[in-house]
N, C-alpha and C positions, 0 to 999 in steps of 0.2 A: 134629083141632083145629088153629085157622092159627097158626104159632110168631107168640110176642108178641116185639120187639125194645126192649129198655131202655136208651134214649140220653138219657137224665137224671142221670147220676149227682151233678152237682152239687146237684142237690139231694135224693139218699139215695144210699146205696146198699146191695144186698141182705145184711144177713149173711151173714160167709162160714160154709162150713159148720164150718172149723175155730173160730171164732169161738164157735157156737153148741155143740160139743162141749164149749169150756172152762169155756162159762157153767152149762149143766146142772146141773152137782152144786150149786151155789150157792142151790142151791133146795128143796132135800129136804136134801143131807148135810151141806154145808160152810153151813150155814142162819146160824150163830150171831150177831148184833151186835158189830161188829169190834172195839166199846168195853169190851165184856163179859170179866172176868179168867178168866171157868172156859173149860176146853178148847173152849168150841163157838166164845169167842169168839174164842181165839184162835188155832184154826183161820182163822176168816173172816179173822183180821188178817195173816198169814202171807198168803194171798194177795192181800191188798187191796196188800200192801206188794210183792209180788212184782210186779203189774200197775205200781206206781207205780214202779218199776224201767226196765222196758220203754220204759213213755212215757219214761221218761228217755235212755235209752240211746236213741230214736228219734230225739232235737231235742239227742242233747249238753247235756242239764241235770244236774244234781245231783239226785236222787230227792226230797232234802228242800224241791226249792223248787218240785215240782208240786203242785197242789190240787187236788182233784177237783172238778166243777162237775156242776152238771145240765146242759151243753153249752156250745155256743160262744157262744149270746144271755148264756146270766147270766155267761161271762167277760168277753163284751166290758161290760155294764155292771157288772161289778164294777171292771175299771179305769180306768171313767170317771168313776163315782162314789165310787170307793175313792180315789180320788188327788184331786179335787174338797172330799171330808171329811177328808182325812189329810195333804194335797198343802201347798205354800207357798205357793200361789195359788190364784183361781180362774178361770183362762181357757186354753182346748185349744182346741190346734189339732189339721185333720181334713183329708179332703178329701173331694172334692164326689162320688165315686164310693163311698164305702164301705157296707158291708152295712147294711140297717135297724137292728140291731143296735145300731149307735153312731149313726147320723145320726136314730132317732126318737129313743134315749137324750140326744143334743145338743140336740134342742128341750127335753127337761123339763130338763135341767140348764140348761138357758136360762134355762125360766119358774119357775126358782129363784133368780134371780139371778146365773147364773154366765155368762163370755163366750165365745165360740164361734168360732172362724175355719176360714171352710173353702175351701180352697186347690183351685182348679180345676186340671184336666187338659190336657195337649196333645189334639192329634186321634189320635195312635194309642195314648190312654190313660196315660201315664203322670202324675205329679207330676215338676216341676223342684223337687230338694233347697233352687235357691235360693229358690222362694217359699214355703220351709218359713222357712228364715232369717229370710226378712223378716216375716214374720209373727211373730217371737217377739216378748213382750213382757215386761217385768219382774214382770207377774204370770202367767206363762206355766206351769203347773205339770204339764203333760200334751202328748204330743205322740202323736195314733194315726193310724199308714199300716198299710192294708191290706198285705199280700205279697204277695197277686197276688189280683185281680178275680174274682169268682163269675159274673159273665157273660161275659166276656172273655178272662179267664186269663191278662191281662199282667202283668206280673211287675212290682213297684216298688224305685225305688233306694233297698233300705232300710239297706245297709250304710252307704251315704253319708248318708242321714237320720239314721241313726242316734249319729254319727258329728259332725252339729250337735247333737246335742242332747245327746248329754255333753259338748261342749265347754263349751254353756251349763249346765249342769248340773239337766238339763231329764230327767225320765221318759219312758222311750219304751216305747210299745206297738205290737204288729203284731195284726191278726186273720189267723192264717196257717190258719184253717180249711182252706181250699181248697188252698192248698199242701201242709199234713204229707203223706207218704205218696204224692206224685206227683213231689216233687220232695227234695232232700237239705236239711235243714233244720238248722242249728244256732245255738243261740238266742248262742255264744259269737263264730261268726261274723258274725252279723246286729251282734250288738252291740245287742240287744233288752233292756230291763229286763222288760216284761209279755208276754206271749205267750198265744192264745189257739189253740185247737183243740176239735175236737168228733167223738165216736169216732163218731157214724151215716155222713161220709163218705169212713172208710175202711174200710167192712164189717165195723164195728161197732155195737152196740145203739143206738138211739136213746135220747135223755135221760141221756146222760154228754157229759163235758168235763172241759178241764183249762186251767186258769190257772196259765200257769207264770208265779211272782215271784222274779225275782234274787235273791238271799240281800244282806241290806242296804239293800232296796227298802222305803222307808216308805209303808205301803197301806192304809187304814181295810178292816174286816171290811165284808162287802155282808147278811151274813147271820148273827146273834146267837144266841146258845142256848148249847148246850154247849160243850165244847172240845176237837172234831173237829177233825181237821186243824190240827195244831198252834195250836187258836185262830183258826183264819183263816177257818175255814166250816162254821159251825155246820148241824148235821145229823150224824142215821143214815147213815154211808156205805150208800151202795146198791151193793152185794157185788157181785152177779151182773152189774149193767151192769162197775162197772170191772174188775173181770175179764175181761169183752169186750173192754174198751179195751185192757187190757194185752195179749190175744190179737192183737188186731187191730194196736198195734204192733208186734209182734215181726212178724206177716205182710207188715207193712205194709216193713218194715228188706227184707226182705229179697224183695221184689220192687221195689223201687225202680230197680234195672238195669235192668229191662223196662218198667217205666215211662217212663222215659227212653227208651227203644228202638223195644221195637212198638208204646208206647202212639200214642208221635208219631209213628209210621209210618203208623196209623191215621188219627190226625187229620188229618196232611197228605194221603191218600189222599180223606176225604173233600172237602177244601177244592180240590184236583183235579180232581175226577171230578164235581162237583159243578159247575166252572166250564167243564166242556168240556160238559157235557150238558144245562145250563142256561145260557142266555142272562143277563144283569143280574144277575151273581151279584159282591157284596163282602163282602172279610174283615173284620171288624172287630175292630178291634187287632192293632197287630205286635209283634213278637219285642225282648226275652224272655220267653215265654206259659209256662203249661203245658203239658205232655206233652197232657193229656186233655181239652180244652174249645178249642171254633171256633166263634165267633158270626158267622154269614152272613146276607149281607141281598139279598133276592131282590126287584127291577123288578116291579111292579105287583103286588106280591102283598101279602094281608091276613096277617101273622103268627099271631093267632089264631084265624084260620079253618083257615092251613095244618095247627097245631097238631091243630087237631078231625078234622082229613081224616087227617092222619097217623096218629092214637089208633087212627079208625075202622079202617083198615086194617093196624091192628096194632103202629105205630111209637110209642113214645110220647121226643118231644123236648118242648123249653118255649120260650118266647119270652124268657128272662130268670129270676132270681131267682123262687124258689117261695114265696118269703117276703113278694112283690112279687104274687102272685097274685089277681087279682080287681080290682087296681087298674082304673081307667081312664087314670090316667096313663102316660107312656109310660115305656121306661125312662130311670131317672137318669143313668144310665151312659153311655148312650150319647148322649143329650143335652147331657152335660158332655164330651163326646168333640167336638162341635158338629154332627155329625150332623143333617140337616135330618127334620123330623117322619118325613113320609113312607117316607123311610129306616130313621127307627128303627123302625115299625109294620111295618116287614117283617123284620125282624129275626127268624132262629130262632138260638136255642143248642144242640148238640151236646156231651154233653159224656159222656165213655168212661170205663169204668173198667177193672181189670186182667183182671176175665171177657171183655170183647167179643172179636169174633173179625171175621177180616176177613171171611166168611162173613155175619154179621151186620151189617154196614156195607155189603158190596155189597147185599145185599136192600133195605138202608133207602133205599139211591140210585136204587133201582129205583122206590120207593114216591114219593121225593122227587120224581123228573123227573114222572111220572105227578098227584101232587097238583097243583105249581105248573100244570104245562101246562094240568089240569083247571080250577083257580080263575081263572088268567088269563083263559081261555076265557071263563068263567063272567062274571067283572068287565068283558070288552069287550063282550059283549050286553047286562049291564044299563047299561052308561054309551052304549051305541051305541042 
């Protein structure tokens, strides 16, 4: 059978297997309703609370100010609209690269009557902290920058954003999905009040998240019922995911060295071997990136076709956000980067997690020089 190569991790990645050891019992022994006072439930709450430990010790939070989410989508619209209903105002600021997440949540908070600012990017991706500034307004009640891009992996100045917006005495939110767990995150460094992450892209289960809120952070509930999570998010905790997540940070703490190491030894390998063996090869986006994501834009070539060529023979990359999938538009990202079309349409994303191996990346460069040369081929006889 031809080995498959998984260069998508930004948008999953595989449970690890420690992850899936932890989660097991959660489903037959440790089964009980974390809410529930007899032994079963409070089994399950012991480790609900041991997981929310971990996440904490991962990002430098306080355990009591994570809340577990069904992922990174309902945290980032829980502090958009949790600060929107609870907030002093109603107008966020944003910027013009951030995850579906908050930029479709921005339209409906829009055609709610609330106001929206969204602060464009230089060309190698970032936000200038000043056009955060000037965009505040006295009704300013939320301010969300991404930590680093899901197709790019540039990093944003968020200590220094941060940094305006308590002076103003303005709410700051990061979605640092992409970031936890590739890079060293601490919510006390950043100088974050909101914080978002999501346990499937550190090889952990899908359909867990965590909304970290500062302690003294005033935030309408996103979701009503009971009084789970100290009130703040109504629902049945779901055992067995966050128990994955608490797995998945503690694995996550301590490969973070080699993240920073082989990860980005890897990617710069790619972004390398890639430009000597390929003709019209650019990076898009510079440094400070992730460890693990390189968006490359390859001369005359169709991005979603290479996509298809590459599946066929075993590699599977993406052109951009998976969350972004099916559009016809192109990406935002890179758009807002000012990126001319044809550019962005050749656009692949690469993006590694702490399994790849370099064994795995030379094969995929093998598959890459082979596609491109093939579709180019392909594209000068039908336009000749």
């Amino acid at each position: 059978m031809k080995q498959r190569i998984y260069l998508d991790n930004s948008a999953t990645t595989r449970v690890d297997d420690l992850v899936l050891e932890a989660m097991l019992p959660c489903f037959q022994e440790k089964f009980g309703n974390a809410s529930s006072v007899h032994l079963f439930g409070q089994e399950a709450r012991t480790v609900v609370e041991e997981a929310r430990r971990s996440v904490a010790e991962l990002i430098g939070a306080d355990p009591r100010e994570v809340v577990f989410t069904s992922g990174g989508t309902e945290a980032d619209n829980w502090a958009l609209w949790g600060m929107i209903r609870g907030g002093r105002g109603n107008h966020i600021i944003t910027t013009a690269i951030e995850h579906p997440a908050i930029l479709e949540t921005c339209k409906v908070v829009e055609s709610q009557g609330a106001e929206v600012t969204r602060v464009s990017v230089d060309s190698s991706g970032r936000v200038d902290p000043q056009a955060i500034r000037e965009a505040i307004r006295e009704n300013t009640t939320l301010i969300s920058v991404m930590h680093a891009n899901n197709e790019t992996g540039v990093i944003q100045p968020i200590e220094e954003i941060s940094g305006i917006a308590r002076e103003r005495g303005i709410v700051f939110h990061t979605d640092a999905v992409q970031s936890v767990g590739k890079i060293p995150v601490d919510v006390d460094r950043l100088g974050v009040d909101l914080l978002s992450l999501s346990g499937h892209k550190i090889h952990g289960p899908k359909g867990i998240g965590v909304l970290y809120i500062r302690k003294g952070t005033r935030i309408a509930p996103f979701m009503t019922g009971g009084s789970h999570e100290r009130k703040r998010r109504a629902g049945t905790e779901n055992v067995p995911a966050i128990v994955g997540l608490g797995a998945a940070a503690r694995l996550a703490r301590e490969r973070l060295p080699e993240m920073g190491r082989r990860i980005a030894e890897l990617r710069d390998h790619i972004e390398n071997e890639a430009s000597d063996r390929i003709n019209g090869v650019r990076v898009n986006g510079l440094e400070p990136r992730l460890p693990n994501i390189t968006n490359l834009s390859f001369e005359r070539l169709e991005g979603e076709a290479a996509v298809i060529a590459m599946d066929l023979d075993g590699v599977a990359v993406s052109t951009g956000s998976a969350c972004s999938s099916g559009s016809l538009e192109p990406s935002h990202v890179l758009m807002a980067m000012g990126l001319r079309p044809e550019v962005v349409q050749s656009s692949l994303r690469f993006s590694l997690c702490f399994h790849n191996t370099v064994q795995e990346v030379d094969c995929m460069l093998q598959t890459l020089q082979k596609v491109v040369g093939r579709l180019r081929k392909l594209a000068k006889r039908v336009s000749g």
